[in-house]
C-alpha positions as YAML, in Angstrom:
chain: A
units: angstrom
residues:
- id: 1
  name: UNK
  ca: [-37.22, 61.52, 38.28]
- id: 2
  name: UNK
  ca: [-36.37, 61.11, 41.90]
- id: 3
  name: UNK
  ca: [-32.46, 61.66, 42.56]
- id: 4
  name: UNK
  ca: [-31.02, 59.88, 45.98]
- id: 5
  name: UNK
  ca: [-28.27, 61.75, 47.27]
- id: 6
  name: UNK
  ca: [-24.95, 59.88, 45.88]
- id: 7
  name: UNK
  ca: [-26.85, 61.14, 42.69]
- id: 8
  name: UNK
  ca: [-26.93, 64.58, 43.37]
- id: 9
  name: UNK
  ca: [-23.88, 66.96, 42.96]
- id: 10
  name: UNK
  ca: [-22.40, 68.33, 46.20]
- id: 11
  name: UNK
  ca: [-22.89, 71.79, 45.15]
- id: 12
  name: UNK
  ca: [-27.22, 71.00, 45.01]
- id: 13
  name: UNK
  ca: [-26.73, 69.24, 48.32]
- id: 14
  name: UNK
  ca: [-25.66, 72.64, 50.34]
- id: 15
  name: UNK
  ca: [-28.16, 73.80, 49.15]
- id: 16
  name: UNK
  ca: [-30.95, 71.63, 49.56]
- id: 17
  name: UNK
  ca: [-30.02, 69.80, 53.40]
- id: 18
  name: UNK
  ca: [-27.56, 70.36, 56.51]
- id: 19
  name: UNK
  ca: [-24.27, 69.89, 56.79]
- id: 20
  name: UNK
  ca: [-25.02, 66.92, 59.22]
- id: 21
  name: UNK
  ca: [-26.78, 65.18, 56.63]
- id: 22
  name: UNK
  ca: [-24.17, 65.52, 54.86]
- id: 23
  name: UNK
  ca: [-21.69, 64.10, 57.14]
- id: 24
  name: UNK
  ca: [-23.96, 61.48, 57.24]
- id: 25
  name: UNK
  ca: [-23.64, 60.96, 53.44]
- id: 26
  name: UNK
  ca: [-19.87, 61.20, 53.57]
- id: 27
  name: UNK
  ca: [-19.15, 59.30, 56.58]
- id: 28
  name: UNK
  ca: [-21.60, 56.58, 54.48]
- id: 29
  name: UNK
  ca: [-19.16, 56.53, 51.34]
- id: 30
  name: UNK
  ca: [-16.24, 55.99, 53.80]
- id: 31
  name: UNK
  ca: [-17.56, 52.94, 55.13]
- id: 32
  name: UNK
  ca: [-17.94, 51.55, 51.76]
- id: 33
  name: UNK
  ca: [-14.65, 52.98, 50.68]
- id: 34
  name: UNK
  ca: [-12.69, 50.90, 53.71]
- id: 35
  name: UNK
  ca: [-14.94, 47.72, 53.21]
- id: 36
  name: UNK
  ca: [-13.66, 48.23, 49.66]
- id: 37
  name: UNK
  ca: [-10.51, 48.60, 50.66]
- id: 38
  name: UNK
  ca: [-10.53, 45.74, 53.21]
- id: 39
  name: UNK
  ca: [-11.48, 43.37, 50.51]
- id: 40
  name: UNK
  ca: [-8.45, 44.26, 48.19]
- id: 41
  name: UNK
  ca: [-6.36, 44.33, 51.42]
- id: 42
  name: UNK
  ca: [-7.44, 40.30, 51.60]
- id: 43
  name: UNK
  ca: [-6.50, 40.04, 47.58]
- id: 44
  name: UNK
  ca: [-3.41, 41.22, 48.16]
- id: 45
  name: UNK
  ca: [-2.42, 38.95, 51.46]
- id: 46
  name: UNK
  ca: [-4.19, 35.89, 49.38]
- id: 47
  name: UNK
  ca: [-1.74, 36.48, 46.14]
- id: 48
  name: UNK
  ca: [1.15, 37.50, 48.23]
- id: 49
  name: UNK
  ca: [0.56, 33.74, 50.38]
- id: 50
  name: UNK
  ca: [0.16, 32.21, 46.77]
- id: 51
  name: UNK
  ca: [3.13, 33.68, 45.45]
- id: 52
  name: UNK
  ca: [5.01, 32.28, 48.71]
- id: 53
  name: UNK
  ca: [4.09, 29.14, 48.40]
- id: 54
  name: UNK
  ca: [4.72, 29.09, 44.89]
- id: 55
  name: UNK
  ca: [8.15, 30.28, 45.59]
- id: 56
  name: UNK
  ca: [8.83, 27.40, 48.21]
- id: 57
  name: UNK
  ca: [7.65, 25.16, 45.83]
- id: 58
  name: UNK
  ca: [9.21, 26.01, 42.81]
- id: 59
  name: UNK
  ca: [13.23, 24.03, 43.41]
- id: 60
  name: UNK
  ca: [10.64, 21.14, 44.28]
- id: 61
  name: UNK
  ca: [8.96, 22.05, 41.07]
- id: 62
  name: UNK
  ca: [12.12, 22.13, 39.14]
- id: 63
  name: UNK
  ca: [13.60, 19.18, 40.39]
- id: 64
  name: UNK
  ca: [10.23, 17.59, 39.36]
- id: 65
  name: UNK
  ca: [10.31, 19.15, 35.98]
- id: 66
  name: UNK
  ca: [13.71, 17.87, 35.59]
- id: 67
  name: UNK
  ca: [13.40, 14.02, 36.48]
- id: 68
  name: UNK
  ca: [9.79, 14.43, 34.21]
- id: 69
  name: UNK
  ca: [12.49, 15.68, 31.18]
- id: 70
  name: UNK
  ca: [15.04, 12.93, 31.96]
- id: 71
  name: UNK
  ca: [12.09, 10.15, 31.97]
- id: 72
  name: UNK
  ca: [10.54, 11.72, 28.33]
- id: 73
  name: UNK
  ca: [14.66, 11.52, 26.96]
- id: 74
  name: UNK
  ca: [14.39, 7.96, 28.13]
- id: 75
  name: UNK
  ca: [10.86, 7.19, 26.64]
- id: 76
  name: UNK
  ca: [11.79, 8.85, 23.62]
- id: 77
  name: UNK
  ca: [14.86, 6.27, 23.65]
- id: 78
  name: UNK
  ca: [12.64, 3.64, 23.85]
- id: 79
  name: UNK
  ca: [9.93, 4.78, 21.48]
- id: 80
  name: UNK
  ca: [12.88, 4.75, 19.05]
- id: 81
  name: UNK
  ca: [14.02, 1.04, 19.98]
- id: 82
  name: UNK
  ca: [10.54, 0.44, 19.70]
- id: 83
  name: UNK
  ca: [10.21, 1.55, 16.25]
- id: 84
  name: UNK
  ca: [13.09, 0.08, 15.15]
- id: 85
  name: UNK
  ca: [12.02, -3.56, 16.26]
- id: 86
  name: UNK
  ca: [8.50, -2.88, 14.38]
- id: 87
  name: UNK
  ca: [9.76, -1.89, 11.44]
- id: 88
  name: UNK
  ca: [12.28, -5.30, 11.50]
- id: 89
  name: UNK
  ca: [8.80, -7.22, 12.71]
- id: 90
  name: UNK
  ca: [6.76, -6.10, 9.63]
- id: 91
  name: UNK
  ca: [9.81, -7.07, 7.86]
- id: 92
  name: UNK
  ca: [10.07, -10.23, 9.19]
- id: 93
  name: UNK
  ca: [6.46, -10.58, 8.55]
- id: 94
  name: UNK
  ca: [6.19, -9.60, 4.73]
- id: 95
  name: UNK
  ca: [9.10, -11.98, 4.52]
- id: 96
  name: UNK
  ca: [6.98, -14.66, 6.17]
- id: 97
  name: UNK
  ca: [4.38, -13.77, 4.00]
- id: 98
  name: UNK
  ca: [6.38, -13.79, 0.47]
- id: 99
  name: UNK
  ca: [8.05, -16.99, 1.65]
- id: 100
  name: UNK
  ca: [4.51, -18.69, 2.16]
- id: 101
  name: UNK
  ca: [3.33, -17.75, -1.26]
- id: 102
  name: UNK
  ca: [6.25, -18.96, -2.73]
- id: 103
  name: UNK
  ca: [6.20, -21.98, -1.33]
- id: 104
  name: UNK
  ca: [1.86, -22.84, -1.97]
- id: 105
  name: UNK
  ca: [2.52, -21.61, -5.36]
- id: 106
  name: UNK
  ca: [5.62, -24.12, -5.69]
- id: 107
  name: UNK
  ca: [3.04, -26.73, -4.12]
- id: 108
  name: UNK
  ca: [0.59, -26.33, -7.14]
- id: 109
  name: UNK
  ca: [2.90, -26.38, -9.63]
- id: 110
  name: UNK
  ca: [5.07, -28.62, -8.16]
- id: 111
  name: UNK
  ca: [5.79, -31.05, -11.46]
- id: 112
  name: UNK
  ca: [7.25, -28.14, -13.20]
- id: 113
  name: UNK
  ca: [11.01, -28.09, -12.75]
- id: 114
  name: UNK
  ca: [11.23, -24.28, -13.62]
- id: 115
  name: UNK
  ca: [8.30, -23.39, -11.38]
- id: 116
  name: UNK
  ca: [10.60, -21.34, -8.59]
- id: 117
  name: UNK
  ca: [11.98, -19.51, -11.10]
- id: 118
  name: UNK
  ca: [9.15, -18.76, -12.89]
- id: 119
  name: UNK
  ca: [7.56, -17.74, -9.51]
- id: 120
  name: UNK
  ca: [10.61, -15.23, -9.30]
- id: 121
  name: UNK
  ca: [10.40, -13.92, -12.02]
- id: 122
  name: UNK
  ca: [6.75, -13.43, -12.47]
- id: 123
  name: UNK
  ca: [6.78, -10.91, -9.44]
- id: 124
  name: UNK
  ca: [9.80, -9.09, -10.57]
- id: 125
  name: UNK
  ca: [8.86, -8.95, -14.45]
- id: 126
  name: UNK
  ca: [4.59, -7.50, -13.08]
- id: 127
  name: UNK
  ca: [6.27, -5.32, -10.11]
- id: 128
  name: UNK
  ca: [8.47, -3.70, -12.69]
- id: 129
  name: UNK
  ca: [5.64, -2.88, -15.09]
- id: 130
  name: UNK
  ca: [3.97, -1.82, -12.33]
- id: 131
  name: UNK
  ca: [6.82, 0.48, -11.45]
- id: 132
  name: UNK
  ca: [6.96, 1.55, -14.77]
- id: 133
  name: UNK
  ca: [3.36, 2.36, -14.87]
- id: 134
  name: UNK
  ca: [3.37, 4.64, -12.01]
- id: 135
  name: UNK
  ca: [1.06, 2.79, -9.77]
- id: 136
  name: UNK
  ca: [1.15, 3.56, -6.01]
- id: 137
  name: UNK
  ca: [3.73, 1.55, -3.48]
- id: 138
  name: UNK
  ca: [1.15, -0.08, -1.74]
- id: 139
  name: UNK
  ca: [-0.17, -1.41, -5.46]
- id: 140
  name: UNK
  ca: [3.01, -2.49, -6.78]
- id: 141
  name: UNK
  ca: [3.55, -4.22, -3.46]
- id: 142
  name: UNK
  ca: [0.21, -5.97, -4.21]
- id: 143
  name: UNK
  ca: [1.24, -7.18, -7.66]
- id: 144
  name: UNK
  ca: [4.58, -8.40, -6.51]
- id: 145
  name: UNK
  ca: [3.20, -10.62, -4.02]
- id: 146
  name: UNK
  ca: [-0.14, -11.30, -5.97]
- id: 147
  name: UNK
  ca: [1.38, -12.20, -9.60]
- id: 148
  name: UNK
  ca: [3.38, -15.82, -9.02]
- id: 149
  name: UNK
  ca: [-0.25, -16.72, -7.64]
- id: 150
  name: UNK
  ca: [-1.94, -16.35, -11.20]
- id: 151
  name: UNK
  ca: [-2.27, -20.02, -12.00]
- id: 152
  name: UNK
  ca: [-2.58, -21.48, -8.97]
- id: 153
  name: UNK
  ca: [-6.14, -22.61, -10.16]
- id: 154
  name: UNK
  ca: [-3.17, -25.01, -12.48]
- id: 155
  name: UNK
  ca: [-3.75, -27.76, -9.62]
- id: 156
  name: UNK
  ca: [-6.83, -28.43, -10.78]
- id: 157
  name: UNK
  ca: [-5.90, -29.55, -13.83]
- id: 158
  name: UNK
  ca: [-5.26, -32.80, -15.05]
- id: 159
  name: UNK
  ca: [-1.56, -33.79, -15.56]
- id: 160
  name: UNK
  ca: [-1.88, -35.73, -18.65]
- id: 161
  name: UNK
  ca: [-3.22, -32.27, -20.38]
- id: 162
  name: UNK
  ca: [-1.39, -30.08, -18.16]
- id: 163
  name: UNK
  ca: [2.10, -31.53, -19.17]
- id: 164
  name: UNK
  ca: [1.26, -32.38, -22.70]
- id: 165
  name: UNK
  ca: [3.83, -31.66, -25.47]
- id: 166
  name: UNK
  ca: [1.97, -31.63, -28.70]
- id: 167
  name: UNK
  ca: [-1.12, -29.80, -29.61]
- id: 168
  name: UNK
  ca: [-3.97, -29.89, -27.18]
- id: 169
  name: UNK
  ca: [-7.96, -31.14, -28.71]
- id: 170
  name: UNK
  ca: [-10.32, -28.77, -28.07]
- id: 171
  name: UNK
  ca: [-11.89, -30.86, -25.12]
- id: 172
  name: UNK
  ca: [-8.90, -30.20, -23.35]
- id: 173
  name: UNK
  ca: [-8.26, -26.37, -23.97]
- id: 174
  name: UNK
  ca: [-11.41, -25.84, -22.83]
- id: 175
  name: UNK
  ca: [-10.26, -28.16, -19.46]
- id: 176
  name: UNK
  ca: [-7.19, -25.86, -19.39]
- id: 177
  name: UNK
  ca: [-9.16, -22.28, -19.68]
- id: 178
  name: UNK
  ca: [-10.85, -23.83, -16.10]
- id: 179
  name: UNK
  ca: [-7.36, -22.84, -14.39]
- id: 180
  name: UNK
  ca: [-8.70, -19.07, -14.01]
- id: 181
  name: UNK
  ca: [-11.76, -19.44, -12.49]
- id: 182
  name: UNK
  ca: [-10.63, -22.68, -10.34]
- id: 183
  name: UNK
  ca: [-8.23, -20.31, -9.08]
- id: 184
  name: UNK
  ca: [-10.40, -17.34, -8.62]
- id: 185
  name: UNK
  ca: [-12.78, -19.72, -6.50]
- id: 186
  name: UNK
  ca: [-9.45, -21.23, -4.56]
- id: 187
  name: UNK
  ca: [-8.64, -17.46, -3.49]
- id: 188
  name: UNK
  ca: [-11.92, -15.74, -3.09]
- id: 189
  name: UNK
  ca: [-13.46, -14.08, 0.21]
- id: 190
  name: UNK
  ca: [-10.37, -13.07, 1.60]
- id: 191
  name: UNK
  ca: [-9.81, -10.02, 3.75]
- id: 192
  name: UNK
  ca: [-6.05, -9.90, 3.04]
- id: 193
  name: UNK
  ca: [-5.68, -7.27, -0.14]
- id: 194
  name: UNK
  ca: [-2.87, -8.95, -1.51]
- id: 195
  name: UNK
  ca: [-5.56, -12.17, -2.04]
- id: 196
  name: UNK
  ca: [-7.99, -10.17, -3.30]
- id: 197
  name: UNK
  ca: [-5.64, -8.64, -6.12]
- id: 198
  name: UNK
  ca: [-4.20, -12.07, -6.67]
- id: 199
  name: UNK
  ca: [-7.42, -13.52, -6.95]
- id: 200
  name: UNK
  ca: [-8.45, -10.74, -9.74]
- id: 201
  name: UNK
  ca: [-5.14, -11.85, -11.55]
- id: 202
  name: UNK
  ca: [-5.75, -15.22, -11.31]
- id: 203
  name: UNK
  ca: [-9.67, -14.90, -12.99]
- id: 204
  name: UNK
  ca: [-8.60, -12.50, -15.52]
- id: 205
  name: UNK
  ca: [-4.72, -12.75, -16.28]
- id: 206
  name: UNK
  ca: [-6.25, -14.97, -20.17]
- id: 207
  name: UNK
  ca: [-7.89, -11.65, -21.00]
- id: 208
  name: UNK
  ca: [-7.15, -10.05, -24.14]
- id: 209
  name: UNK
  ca: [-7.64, -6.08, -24.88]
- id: 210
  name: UNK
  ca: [-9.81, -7.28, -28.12]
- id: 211
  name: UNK
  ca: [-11.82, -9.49, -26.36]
- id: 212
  name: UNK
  ca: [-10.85, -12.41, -27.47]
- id: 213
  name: UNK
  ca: [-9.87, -13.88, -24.13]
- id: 214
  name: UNK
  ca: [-11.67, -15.83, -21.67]
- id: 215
  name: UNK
  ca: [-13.65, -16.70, -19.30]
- id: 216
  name: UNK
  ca: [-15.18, -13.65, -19.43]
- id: 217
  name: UNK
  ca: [-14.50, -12.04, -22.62]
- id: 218
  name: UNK
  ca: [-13.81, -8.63, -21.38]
- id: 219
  name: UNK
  ca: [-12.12, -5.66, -23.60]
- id: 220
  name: UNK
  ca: [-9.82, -2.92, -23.06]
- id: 221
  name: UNK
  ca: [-9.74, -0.84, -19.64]
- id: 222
  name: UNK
  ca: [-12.99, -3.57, -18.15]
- id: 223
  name: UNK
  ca: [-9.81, -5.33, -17.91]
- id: 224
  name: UNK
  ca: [-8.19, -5.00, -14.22]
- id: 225
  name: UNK
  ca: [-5.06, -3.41, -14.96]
- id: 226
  name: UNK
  ca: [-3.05, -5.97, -12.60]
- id: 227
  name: UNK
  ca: [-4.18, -8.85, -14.66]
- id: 228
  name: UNK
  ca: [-3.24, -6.92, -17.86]
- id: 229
  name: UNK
  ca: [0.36, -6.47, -16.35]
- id: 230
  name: UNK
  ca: [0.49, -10.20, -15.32]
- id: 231
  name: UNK
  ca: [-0.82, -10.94, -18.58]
- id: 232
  name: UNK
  ca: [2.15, -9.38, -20.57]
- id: 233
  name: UNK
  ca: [4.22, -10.67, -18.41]
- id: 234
  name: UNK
  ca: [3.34, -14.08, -18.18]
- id: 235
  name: UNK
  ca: [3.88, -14.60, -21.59]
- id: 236
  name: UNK
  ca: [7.03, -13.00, -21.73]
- id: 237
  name: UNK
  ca: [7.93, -15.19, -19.08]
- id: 238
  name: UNK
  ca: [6.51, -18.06, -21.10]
- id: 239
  name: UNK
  ca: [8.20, -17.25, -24.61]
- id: 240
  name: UNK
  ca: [11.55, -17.33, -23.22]
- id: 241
  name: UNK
  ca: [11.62, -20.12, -20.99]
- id: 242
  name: UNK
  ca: [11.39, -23.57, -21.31]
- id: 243
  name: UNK
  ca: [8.14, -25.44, -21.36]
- id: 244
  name: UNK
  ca: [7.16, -29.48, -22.40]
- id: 245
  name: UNK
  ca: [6.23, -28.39, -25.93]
- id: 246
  name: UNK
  ca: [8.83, -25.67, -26.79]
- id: 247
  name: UNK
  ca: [12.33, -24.10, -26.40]
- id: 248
  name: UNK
  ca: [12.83, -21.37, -25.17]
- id: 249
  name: UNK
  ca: [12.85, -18.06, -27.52]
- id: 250
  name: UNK
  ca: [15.05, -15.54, -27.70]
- id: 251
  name: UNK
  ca: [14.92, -12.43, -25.92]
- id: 252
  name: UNK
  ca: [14.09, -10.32, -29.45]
- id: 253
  name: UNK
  ca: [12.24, -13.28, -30.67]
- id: 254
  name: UNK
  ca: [9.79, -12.97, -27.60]
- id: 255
  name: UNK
  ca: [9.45, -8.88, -27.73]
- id: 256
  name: UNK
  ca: [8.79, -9.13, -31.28]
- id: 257
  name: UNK
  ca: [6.07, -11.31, -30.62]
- id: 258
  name: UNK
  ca: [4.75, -9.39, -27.96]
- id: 259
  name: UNK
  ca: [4.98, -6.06, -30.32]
- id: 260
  name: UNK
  ca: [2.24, -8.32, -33.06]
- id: 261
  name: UNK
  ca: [-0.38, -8.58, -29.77]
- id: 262
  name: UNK
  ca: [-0.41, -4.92, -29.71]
- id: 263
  name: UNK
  ca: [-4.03, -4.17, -29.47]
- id: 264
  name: UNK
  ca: [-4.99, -7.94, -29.73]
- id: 265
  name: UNK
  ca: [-3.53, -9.67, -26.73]
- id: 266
  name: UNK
  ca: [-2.33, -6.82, -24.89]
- id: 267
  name: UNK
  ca: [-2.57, -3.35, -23.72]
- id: 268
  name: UNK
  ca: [-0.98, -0.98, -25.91]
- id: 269
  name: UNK
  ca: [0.48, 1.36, -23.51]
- id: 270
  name: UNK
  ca: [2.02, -1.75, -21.40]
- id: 271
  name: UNK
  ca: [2.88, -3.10, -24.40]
- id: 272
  name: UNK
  ca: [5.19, 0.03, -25.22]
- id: 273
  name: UNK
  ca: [6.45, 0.47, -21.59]
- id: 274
  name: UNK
  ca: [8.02, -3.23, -21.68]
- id: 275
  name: UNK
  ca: [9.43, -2.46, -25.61]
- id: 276
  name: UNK
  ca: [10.41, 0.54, -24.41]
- id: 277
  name: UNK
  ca: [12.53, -0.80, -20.79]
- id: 278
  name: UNK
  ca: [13.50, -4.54, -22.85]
- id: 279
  name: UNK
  ca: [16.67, -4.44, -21.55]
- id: 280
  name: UNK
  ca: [15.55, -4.24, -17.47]
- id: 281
  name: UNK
  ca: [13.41, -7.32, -18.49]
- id: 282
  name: UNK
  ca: [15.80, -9.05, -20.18]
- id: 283
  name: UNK
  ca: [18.32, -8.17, -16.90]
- id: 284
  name: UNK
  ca: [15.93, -9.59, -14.56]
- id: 285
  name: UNK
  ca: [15.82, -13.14, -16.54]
- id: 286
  name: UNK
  ca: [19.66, -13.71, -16.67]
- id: 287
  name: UNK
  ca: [19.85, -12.51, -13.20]
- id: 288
  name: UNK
  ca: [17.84, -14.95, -12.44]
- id: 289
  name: UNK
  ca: [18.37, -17.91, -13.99]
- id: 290
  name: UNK
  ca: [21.50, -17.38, -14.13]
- id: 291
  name: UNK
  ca: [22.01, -17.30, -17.96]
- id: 292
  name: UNK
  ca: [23.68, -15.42, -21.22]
- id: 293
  name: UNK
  ca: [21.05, -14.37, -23.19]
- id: 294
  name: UNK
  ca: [23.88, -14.55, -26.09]
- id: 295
  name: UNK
  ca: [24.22, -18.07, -25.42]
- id: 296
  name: UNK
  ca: [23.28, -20.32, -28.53]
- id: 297
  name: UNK
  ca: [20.25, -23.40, -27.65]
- id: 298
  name: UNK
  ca: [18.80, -25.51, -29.84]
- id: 299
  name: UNK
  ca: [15.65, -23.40, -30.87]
- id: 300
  name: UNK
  ca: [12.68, -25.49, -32.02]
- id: 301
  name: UNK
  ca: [9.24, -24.13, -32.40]
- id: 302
  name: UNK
  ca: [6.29, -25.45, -31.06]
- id: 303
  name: UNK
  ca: [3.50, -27.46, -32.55]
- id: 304
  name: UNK
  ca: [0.69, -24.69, -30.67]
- id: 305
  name: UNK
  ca: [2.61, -21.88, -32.17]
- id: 306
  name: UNK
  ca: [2.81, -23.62, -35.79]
- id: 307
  name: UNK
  ca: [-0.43, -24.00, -35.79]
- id: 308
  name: UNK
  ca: [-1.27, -20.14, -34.72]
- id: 309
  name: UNK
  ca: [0.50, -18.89, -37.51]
- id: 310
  name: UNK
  ca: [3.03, -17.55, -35.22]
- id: 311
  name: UNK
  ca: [6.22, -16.56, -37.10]
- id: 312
  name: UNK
  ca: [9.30, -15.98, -34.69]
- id: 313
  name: UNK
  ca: [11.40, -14.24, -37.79]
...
């Protein structure tokens, strides 16, 4: 292997050449020690400039920095305001919202004198089960606004059988039982999720958990567990109010009945959760309506439940 000179020691270069070849070869790593040297000479006159200028502009810089922190406290402020007025918007807006359901539902069922209490009541009776339950916010808020719509499909149904106060043929139960899927149809295809629950609840709120319920017949859990909440609580709602063929039952009367659909009518485990929290039910109803449930009525049974073998006692 060929070495060049910078390769060689110095010792093997006396030996081997001149001395004037060797000042060559010295005066040769000079140059490239001052062109070296030249170069970090510029480095250090470019960061020295750079560090000047930074230095000039730095109170510039800070006075920047600090309008840049007193316009973010000021955003901040407004972000705040901001937030505030959206959260009293949405408000505003699920108040809109309730208040329009109310009122369609109170449109449909407009010949029953009871029917805004009963729309009341509905949501708070299903959105406490639903509490009870353990089902997400965003699914109890669903129920509560979703449950009063469960027979709006009602306003397709004749008045003369709709109103009636004795028994009802057969002809016209089965006209009746066309109230679910009239009002599945009425609330179908929408985007809104609290239209598609209520729409659910309105087709299958007649189920019962044996199967004997219509339109579809469906058992147990193939149930939608919103309808089997709206269920239960429909006809608690139902038992102790006022209707054109009945009185209204008392409180115990109703539970007890609604203990004898265990398994039948209703879901077992909803069916324990209402026994279980009677008196929050039973709170709800006077608070709304407005009534004792110790006051003494006039209780007469009625003709459908005489002829269902229903016994109240």
């Amino acid at each position: 292997m060929n070495l060049t000179y910078e390769d060689q020691p110095l010792e093997s270069l006396t030996d081997s050449i001149d001395f004037k070849t060797l000042y060559l070869h010295e005066l040769k790593k000079n140059e490239g020690l001052t062109n070296e040297l030249a170069i970090a000479d510029a480095q250090i006159r470019t960061y020295t400039r750079e560090l000047s200028q930074a230095f000039i502009h730095s109170k510039h810089n800070r006075k920047q920095l600090a309008t840049v922190n007193s316009q973010l406290v000021k955003y901040a402020s407004d972000l705040r305001t901001t937030f505030s007025n959206l959260r009293l918007a949405h408000k505003e807006l699920q108040d809109a919202y309730r208040d329009t359901i109310f009122r369609l539902v109170l449109a449909s069922e407009y010949k029953d004198k009871d029917t805004g209490n009963h729309i009341t009541r509905m949501s708070r009776f299903s959105t406490l089960l639903a509490q009870i339950q353990g089902l997400s916010t965003t699914e109890i808020d669903c129920i509560s606004y979703a449950a009063p719509m469960h027979d709006v499909g009602k306003i397709g149904i004749p008045d003369n059988i709709l109103l009636k106060k004795g028994m009802l043929t057969e002809s016209e139960f089965a006209v009746i039982k066309t109230h679910t899927t009239i009002g599945s149809l009425i609330l179908e295809n929408s985007r809104s999720n609290v239209l598609q629950v209520a729409q659910t609840i309105a087709l299958s709120h007649h189920e019962h958990w044996n199967g004997s319920g219509y339109p579809a017949g469906l058992m147990k859990e193939k149930i939608p567990l919103a309808a089997r909440i709206v269920a239960l609580s429909d006809t608690f709602d139902a038992l102790t109010s006022k209707r054109p063929y009945k009185s209204p039952y008392p409180i115990d009367v109703a539970c007890n009945i609604i203990k004898k659909e265990r398994e039948h009518h209703f879901d077992p485990d909803l069916v324990d959760a209402f026994v279980k929290n009677i008196d929050d039910f039973a709170k709800i109803k006077q608070e709304i309506d407005n009534t004792n449930p110790a006051d003494t009525q006039t209780l007469w049974i009625s003709e459908r439940d005489i002829a269902s073998g229903l016994k109240l006692f």
